[in-house]
C-alpha positions in Angstrom: 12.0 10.0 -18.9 12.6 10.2 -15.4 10.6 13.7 -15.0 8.0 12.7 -17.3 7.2 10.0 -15.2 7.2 11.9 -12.0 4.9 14.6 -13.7 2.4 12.1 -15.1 2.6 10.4 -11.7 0.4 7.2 -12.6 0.3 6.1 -9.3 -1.5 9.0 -8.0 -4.4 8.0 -10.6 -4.7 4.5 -9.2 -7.2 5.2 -6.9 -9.3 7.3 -9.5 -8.9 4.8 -12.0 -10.2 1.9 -9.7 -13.3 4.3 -9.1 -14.2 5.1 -13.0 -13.8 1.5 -14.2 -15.1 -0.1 -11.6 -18.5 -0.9 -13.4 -16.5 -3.2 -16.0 -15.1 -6.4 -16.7 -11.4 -7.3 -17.0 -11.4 -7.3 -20.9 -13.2 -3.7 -20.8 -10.6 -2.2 -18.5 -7.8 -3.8 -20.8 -9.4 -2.1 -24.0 -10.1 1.0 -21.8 -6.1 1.7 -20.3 -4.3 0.2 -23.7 -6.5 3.1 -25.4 -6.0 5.5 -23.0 -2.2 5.1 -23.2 -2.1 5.1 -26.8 -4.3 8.0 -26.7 -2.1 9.9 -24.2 1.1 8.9 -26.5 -0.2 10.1 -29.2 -1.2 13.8 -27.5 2.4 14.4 -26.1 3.9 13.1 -29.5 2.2 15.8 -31.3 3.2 18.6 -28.6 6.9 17.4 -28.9 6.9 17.6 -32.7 4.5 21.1 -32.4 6.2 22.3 -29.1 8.7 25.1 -31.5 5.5 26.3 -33.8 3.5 26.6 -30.9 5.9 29.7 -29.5 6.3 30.9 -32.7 2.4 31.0 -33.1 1.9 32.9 -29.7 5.0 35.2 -30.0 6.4 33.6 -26.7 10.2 33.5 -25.6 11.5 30.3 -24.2 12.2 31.7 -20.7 8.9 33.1 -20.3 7.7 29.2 -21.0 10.2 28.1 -18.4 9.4 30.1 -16.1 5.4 29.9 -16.8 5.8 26.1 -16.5 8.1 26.1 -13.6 5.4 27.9 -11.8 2.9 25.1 -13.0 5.0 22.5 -11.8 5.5 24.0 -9.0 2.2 24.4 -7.9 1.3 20.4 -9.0 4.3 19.2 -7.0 3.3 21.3 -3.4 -0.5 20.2 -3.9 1.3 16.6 -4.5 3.3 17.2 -1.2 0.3 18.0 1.0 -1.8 14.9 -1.0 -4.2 17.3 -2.5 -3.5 17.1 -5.8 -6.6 16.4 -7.7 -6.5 16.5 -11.6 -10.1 15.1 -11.9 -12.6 17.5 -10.6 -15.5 15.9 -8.4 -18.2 16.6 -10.5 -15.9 15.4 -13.6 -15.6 12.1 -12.1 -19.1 11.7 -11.0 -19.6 12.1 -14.5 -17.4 9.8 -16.3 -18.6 6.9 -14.5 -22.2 7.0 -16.7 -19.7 7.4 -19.7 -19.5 4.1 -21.9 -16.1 5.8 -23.0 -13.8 6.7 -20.3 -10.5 6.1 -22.1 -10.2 9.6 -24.1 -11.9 12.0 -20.9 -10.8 11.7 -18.1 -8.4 9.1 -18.1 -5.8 9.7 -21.2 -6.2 13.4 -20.5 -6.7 15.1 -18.1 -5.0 12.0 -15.7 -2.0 10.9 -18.2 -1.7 13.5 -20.3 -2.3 16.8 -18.4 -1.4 20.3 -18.4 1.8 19.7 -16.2 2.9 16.9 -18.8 1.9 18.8 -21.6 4.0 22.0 -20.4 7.2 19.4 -19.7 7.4 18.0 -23.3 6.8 21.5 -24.7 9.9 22.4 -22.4 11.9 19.6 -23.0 11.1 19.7 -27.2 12.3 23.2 -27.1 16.0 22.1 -25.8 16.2 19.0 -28.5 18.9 20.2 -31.4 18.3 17.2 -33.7 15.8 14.9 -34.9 17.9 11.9 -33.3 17.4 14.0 -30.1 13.5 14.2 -30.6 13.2 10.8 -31.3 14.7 10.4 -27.9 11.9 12.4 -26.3 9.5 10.6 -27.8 11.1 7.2 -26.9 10.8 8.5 -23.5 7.1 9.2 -24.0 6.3 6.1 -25.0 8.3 4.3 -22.2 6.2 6.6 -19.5 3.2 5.6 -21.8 4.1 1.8 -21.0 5.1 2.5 -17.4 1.7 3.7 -17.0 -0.3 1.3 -18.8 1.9 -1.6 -16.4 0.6 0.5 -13.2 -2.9 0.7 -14.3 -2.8 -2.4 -15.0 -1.7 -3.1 -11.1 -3.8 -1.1 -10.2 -5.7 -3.4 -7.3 -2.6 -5.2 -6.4 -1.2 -1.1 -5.8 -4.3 -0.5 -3.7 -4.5 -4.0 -1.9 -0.6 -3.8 -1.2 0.3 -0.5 -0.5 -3.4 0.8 0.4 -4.2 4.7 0.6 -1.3 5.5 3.1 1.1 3.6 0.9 -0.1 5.5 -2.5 0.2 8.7 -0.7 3.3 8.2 0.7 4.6 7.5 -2.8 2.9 10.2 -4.4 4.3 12.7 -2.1 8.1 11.2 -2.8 7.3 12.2 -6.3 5.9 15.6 -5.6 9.8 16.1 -3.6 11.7 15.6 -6.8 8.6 17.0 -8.9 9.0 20.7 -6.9 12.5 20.1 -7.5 12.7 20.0 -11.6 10.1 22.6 -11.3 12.2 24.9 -8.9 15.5 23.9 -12.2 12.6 24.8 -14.8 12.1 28.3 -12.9 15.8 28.8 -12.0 17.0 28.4 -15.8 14.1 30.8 -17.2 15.6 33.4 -14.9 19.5 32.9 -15.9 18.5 33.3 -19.4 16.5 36.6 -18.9 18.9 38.1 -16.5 21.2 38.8 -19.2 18.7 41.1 -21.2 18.3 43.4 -18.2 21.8 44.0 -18.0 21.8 45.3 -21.9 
């Protein structure tokens, strides 16, 4: 739940989120995060359930995943170190403010549910033995979900509190332990394949 949460990094789409929804009123901005969440649940649900299928369709060994999403990870956690990280291209946000429906693109994915959350459940399904064990993971889904939602929803209290520096400065706490998991992600990919060379 822990890494999720770091991954999805909700904080970092405060300032984003303030921009998009800015146009509407309080009850439209409710409808448009409790949708959005749901939405976003709902994606990584399916990719936990569909995480095993999905190597069997491609042919794909679970090391190359780990290290494939290590990499990912990786890459999200330094751009979230250096305060770069941008999930939203420019001209996709430009866009989505003269969208009456902003809750499926971009905020549920790409913002909640991207490719670095989507690779994470996929990598954390693959490593659940039992369906107790999966309900777990999606428990934990749905607690991010929530965890989300609750910062959306403080959203201007975030921004009015903490500012840009403050944001930042949190975001780039996350992108420490983020680079971390994603360095474990990487390190356990290699342990399993080193084995296969010595054969």
């Amino acid at each position: 739940m822990v890494t999720l949460f770091f991954i999805i990094d909700p904080i970092a789409a405060v300032p984003i989120y303030m921009t998009i929804t800015e146009r509407f009123n309080e009850q439209d901005k409710r409808m448009i995060r409790r949708k959005a969440s749901l939405i976003a649940l709902g994606l990584l649900s399916f990719v936990a359930v569909s995480g095993s299928r999905f190597f069997a369709l491609f042919n794909i060994t679970l090391p190359a995943f780990q290290i494939a999403g290590g990499i990912l990870l990786l890459n999200i956690g330094m751009a979230q170190l250096n305060a770069v990280r941008r999930r939203v291209q420019p001209a996709e946000e430009g866009e989505s403010l003269h969208r009456d429906d902003i809750s499926v693109f971009p905020l549920a994915t790409p913002l909640l549910a991207g490719p670095g959350a989507i690779s994470t459940v996929i990598l954390l399904a693959t490593r659940t033995e039992s369906v107790l064990r999966l309900g777990e993971l999606i428990a934990a889904i749905a607690t991010c979900m929530f965890g989300a939602f609750l910062t959306l929803r403080a959203g201007k209290y975030l921004q009015k509190i903490l500012g840009t520096t403050g944001l930042n400065l949190l975001s780039r706490l996350m992108g420490i332990l983020l680079t971390a998991v994603a360095v474990q992600f990487i390190i356990n990919g290699i342990k399993e394949v080193l084995p296969l060379f010595k054969t």
